[in-house]
N, C-alpha and C positions, 0 to 999 in steps of 0.2 A: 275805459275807452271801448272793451268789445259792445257792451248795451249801446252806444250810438253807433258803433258801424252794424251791430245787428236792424236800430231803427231805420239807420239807412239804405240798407240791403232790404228792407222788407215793403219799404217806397215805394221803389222802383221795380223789386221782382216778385211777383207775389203768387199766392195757389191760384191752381188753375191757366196759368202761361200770359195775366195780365203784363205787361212788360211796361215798365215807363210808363205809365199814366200820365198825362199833362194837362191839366185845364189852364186857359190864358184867364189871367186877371181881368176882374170888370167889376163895375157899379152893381147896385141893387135894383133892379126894375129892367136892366141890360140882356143882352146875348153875353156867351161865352161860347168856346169851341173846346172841345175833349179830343185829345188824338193819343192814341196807342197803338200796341202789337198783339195780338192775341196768337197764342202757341197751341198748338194740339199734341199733345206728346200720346194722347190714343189711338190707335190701330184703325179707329172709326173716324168718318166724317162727321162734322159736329157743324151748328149753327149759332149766332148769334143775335141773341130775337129784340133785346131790348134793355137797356142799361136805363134806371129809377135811382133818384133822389131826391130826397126831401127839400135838395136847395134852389129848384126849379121849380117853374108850372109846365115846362115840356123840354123831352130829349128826344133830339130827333137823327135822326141817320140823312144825312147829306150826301147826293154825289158832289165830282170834283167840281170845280170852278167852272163856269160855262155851260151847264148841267148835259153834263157826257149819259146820253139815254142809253149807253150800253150795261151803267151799273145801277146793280141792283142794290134801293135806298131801303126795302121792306127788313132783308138780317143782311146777314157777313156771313157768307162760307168760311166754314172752317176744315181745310182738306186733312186728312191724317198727315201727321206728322212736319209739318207745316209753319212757317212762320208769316199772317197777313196783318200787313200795316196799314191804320187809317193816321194820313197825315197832308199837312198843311198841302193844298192841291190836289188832292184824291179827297176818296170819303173819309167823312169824319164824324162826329154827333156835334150836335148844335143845342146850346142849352138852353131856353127860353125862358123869360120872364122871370130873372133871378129873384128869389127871395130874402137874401141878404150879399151884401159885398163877398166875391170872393176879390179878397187881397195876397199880395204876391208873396209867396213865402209861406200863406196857409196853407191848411187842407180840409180837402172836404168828402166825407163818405159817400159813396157808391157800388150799387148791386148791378152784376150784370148773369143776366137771365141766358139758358140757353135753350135750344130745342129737344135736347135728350130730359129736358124736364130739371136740370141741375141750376147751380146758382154758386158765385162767387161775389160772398156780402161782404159787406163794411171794406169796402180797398179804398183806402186812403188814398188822396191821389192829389198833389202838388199844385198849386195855383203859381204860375210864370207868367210875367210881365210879357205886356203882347212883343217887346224888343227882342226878349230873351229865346228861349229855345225853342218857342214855336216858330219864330219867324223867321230863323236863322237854321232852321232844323236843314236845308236842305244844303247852304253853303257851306255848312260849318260841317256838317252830321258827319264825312269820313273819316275827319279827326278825331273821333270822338274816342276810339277806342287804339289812340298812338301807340300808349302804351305795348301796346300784343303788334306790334307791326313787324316784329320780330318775325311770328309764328303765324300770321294771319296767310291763309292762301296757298299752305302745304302739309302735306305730312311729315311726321317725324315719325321714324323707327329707331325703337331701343334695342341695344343689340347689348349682349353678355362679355363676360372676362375674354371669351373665347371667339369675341366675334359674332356669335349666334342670333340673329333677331329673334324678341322676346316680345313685342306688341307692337301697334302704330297706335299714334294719335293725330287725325287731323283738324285743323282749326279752318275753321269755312264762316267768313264774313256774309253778314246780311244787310243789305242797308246804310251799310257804314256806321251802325248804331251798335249793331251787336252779334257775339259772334258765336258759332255751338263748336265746342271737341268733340272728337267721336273718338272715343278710345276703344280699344279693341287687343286683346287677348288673349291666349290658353292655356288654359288651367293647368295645375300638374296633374289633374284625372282626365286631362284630353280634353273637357267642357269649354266652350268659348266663352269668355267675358266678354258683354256690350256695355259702353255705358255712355250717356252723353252731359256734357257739363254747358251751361248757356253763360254768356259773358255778356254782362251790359254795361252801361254808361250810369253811373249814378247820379241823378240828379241833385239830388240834395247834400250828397257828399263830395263830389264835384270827381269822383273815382272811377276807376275801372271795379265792377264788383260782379263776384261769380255767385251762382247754385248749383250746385250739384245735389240731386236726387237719385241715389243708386238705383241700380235692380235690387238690392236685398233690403232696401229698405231706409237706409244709410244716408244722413241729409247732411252736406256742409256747405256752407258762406264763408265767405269773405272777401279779399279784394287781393288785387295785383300792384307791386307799386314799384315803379322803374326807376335804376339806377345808373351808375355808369359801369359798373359788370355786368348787369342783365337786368332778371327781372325775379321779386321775391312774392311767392303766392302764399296769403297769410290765411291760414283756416281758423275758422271755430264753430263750437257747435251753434246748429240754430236758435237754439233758448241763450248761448253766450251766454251765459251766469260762470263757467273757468275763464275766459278771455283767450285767448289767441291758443290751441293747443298744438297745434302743429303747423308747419314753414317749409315750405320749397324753393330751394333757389334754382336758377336757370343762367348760367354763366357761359358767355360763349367757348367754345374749341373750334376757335376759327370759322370760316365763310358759313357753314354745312353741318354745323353739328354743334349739340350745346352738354354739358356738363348739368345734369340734376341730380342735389342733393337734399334730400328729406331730413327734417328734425323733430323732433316730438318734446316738447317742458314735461320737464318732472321737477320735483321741489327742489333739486340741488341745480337747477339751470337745464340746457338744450345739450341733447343729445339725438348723436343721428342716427336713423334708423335704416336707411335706405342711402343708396346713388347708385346713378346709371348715367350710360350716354347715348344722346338721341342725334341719330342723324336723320338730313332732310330725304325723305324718301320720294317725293315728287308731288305734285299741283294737290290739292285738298280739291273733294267734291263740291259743286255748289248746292248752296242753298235753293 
């Protein structure tokens, strides 16, 4: 099982801050539309110049509907640290004179080029029925991620045995598609820990499904899956070749505060590693 939730964490979230990919389904000789999120997790502003693939004769950058002359159809800014969405009614790319079917439920490679001279090749990227999530992306898109509606839109602070807050984490929705934690903590040499974890909508697994790329280097996936206690966060490494190796649950303690307890497999079953309890500390920043 972790190789197809690894397939389908790698879908929808991919290097470089591609996020959800979508191509609508169409004929051979037809248009298609592409719409995504592009992330910048660099310190630097970054550009957008041109996304190629071999399954077109042109991609092209569209403004919104009505052709709004205030955007700019040439790249995509990308501000630091940043999440900007081309989606159904804003810009988007346009694919021209397809060269084979894309049908609903395939996929089809794509390179997308930027201005610092870098490149994010071969992102597989989902073909949906024009009913399905492109066209519905705007009715449907704040459900998307119910699951976390727990935690979407505050802080939590973990406080000690003794009361003592020990970190915050907040969960700050984008879009209604997807959402970033900002964790934050200090060391016992006094050092602050940053770290941010982005939560999406998986397409193709129809999940709520996280990345976490540490400061030290440290990557994990997996997904969140809601119950009637809470909510259980299942990790595994990004190659997932062990399967699931460590579990978080999130149980409530009433209005204001949740119970988390950490588990780690080892060959004779799950043992916990960790708990603590996190109370709601006030509003999360927005996106």
């Amino acid at each position: 099982m972790s190789m197809l939730l690894a397939a389908m964490l790698w879908s929808s979230i991919t290097a470089r801050g591609i996020i959800n990919p979508i191509v609508v389904a169409a004929p051979a000789g037809g248009d298609s539309a592409l719409y995504f999120v592009l992330r910048n997790s660099s310190r630097e502003e970054d550009r957008l110049l041109r996304v190629t693939c071999s399954c077109a004769g042109r991609i092209e950058l569209m403004s919104a509907r009505g052709g709004d002359p205030g955007l700019d159809t040439r790249s995509v800014a990308m501000p630091a640290g940043r999440l900007v969405e081309l989606r159904p009614g804003g810009r988007h790319m346009v694919l021209g004179r397809l060269r084979r079917p894309l049908a609903a439920g395939g996929t089809v490679a794509m390179t997308f080029h930027y201005a610092d001279g870098s490149e994010t090749r071969d992102v597989r990227i989902v073909a949906d029925a024009g009913e399905g999530w492109a066209a519905g992306l705007i009715g449907r898109g704040p459900r998307r991620l119910a699951a976390l509606e727990g935690l979407a839109g505050w802080c939590w602070q973990s406080v000690n045995a003794g009361g003592r807050p020990t970190g915050t984490r907040c969960f700050s929705p984008a879009y209604g598609l997807f959402m970033q934690e900002r964790q934050e903590a200090t060391r016992a040499d006094g050092a602050l820990f940053l770290n941010y974890i982005l939560y999406a909508h998986d397409v193709m697994g129809r999940t709520t499904g996280f990345r976490d790329n540490g400061p030290e280097g440290a990557q994990r996936a997996g997904r969140v899956v809601a119950d009637e206690a809470g909510l259980l966060f299942e990790d595994y490494s990004v190659d997932a070749a062990g399967g699931i190796s460590t579990r978080t649950s999130w149980r409530r303690d009433g209005p204001d505060a949740w119970l988390v307890r950490s588990e780690k497999r080892f060959q004779r079953g799950w043992r916990e590693i960790w708990r603590i309890r996190m109370v709601r500390a006030g509003p999360s920043p927005p996106l």
